[in-house]
N, C-alpha and C positions, 0 to 999 in steps of 0.2 A: 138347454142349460137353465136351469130352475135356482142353482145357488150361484151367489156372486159377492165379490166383498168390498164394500162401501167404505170411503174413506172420505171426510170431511173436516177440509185442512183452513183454518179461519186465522184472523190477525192473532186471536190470544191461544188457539185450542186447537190441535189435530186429536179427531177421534174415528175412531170404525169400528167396527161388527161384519160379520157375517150375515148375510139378507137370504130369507125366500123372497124371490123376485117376482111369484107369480102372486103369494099371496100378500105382499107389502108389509112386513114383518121381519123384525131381528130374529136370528137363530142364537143368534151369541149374543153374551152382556156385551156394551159400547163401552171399548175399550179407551180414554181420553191419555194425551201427553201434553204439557203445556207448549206451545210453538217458543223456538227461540228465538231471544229477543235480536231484532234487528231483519227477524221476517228474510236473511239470505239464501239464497236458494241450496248451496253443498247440505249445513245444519238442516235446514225443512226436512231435506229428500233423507238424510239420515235419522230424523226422530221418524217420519213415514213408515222404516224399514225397522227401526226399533217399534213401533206401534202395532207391525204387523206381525210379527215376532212374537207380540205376549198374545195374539187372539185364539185361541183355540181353534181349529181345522183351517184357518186362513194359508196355509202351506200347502193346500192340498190343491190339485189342480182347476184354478176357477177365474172366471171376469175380473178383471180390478176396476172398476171408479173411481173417480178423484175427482170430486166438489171442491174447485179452487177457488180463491175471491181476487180474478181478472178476467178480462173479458179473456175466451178462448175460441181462436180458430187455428181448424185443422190443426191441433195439437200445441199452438203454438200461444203463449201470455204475451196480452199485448198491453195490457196497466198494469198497473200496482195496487191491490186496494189494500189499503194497512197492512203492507211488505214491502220488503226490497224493491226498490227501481233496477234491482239490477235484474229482477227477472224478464222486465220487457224485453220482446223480442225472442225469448229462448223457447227452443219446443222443449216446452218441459216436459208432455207426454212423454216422447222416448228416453227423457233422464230417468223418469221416475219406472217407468218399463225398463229403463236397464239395471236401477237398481233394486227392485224386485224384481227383476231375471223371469217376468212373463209379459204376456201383453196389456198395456191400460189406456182407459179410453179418460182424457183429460175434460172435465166441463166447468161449467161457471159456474159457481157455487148456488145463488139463488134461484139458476137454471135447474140446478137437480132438484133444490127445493120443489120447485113449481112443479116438474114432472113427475115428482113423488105423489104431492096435491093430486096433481091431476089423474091419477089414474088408483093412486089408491084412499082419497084423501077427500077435503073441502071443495074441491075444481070436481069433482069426479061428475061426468053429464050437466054440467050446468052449462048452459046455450050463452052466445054473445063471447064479452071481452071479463075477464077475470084477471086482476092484477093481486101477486102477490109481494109482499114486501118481508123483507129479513130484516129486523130490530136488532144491532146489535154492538160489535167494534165499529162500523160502518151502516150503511141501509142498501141492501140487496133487493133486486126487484126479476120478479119473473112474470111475463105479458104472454096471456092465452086466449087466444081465439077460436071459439068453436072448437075448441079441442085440440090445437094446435098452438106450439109453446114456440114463440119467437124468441130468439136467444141473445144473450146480449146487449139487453136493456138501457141499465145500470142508469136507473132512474135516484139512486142515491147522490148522483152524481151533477142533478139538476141546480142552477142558479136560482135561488129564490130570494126577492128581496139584497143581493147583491152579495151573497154568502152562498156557498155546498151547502143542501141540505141536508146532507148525511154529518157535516160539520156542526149544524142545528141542532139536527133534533133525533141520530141516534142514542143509543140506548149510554155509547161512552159518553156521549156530550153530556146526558142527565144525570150521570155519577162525576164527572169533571168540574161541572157546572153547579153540582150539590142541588141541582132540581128537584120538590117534590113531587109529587103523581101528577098534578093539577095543574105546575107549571109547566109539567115535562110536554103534558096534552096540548097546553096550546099552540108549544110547537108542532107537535105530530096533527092537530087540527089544520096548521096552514100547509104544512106539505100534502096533505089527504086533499084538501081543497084544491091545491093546484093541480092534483092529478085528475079530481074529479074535472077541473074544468076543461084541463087538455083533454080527455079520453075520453069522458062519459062511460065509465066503467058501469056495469052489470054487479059485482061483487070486486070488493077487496079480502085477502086474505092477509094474516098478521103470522107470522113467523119467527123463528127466534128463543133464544132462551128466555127472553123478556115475555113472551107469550102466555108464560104460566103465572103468572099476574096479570093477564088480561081485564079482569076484573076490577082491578085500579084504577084504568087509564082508558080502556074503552066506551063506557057509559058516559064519558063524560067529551066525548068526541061528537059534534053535531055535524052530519053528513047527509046528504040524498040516497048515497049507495050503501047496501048493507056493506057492515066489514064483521068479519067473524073470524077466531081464530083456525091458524093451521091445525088439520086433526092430529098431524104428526110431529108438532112443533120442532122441537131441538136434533130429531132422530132424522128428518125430512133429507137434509142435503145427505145423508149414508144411502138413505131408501134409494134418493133419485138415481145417486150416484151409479150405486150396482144395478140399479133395474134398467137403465140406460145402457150400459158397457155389455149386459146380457145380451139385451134387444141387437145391437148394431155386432157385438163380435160372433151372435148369433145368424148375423145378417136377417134380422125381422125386423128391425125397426125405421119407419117409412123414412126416409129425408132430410121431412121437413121437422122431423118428432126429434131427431138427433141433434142437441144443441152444438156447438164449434165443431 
């Protein structure tokens, strides 16, 4: 199975497309709906099914992915990242498989980010530890080792200085907070430093819709480890999504490559 269809469900935006999965690429324009507000899971799983409704061949018989923003296993959301609390604990896989009435393989949003990187993207053969991060309602993080995407990070989520760093220093905090470029940096300089000191990463990679202004805000970031932006930026968590759900409903994808 070569097509598959990517869906990427965030605190402010559910969007998807149709994916070639082998060559890392939209076949369809990315179809966006704004999420509703209060992030409940009934409303989500129905603007989902309104989203897949306007895509063009998405009806046709193929993989579903779903890039959420909670950690996910075995089907099942176990946080909340800028949504309902009431999703904890529910397999939302089979909700959202039952109301698109085929099979869908449920993962963590910066999860499909990074697996998109990695295989069609900025991660693609780079040796060592490569850490990606999602800029954006929150901070998404996806951790690769020699080619292998550990899942479930959720390094936005880390204490620093006595505060969430995703409460710092993502991309909401810098329009909340009326941050310029310059001050936005010095926050995203201390959480980059913290992770450099934990991990001693190889490469960081930057994701996010904020990524197309990388140019602002990156040059002015002093770090040991290269950080360079995602090649796939905004489009990533669709990619990863559907090239995942192919792989595993295909039964080709090893394991440990299959995030929740």
């Amino acid at each position: 199975m070569t097509h598959a269809l990517g869906i990427d469900i965030g605190g402010t935006g559910i969007k998807g497309a149709v994916v070639d999965t082998l060559g890392g690429t939209l076949l369809t324009d990315r179809r966006k709906l704004l999420t509703p507000a209060g992030g409940e899971p009934r409303p989500m799983i129905d603007t989902a099914v309104e989203l897949v409704a306007g895509i063009p061949g998405a009806q046709e018989p193929m993989p579903v992915g779903i890039a959420f923003p909670t950690i996910v296993k075995r089907g099942r959301t176990l946080s909340a990242g800028n949504i309902s609390s009431a999703w904890i604990g529910l397999d939302g896989q089979a909700m959202f498989a039952a109301a698109l009435g085929r099979p869908v393989l449920l993962v963590n949003d910066a999860d499909a980010a990074g697996y998109a990187e990695l295989h069609f993207g900025a991660a693609k053969d780079v040796p060592g530890l490569v850490i990606l991060t999602t800029l954006g309602t929150g901070i998404g993080s996806a951790f690769i080792y020699d080619g292998v995407l550990v899942p479930n990070t959720e390094f936005g989520f880390l204490e620093i200085d006595g505060e969430i760093a995703e409460a710092r220093a993502s991309y909401r905090a810098k329009e909340q907070d009326e941050l310029d470029w310059e001050q936005w940096a010095k926050r995203l300089q201390r959480f980059y430093t913290h992770l450099e000191r934990v991990f001693s990463p190889d490469l960081f990679i930057v994701g996010g819709g904020v990524s197309k202004h990388a140019d602002e805000f990156l040059p002015l970031l002093r770090l040991s480890t290269p950080i360079v932006t995602a090649t796939h930026r905004n489009n990533a968590g669709i990619l990863g999504a559907a090239a995942i759900a192919a792989a595993a409903i295909a039964g080709a994808a090893p394991a440990e490559r299959r995030p929740g």
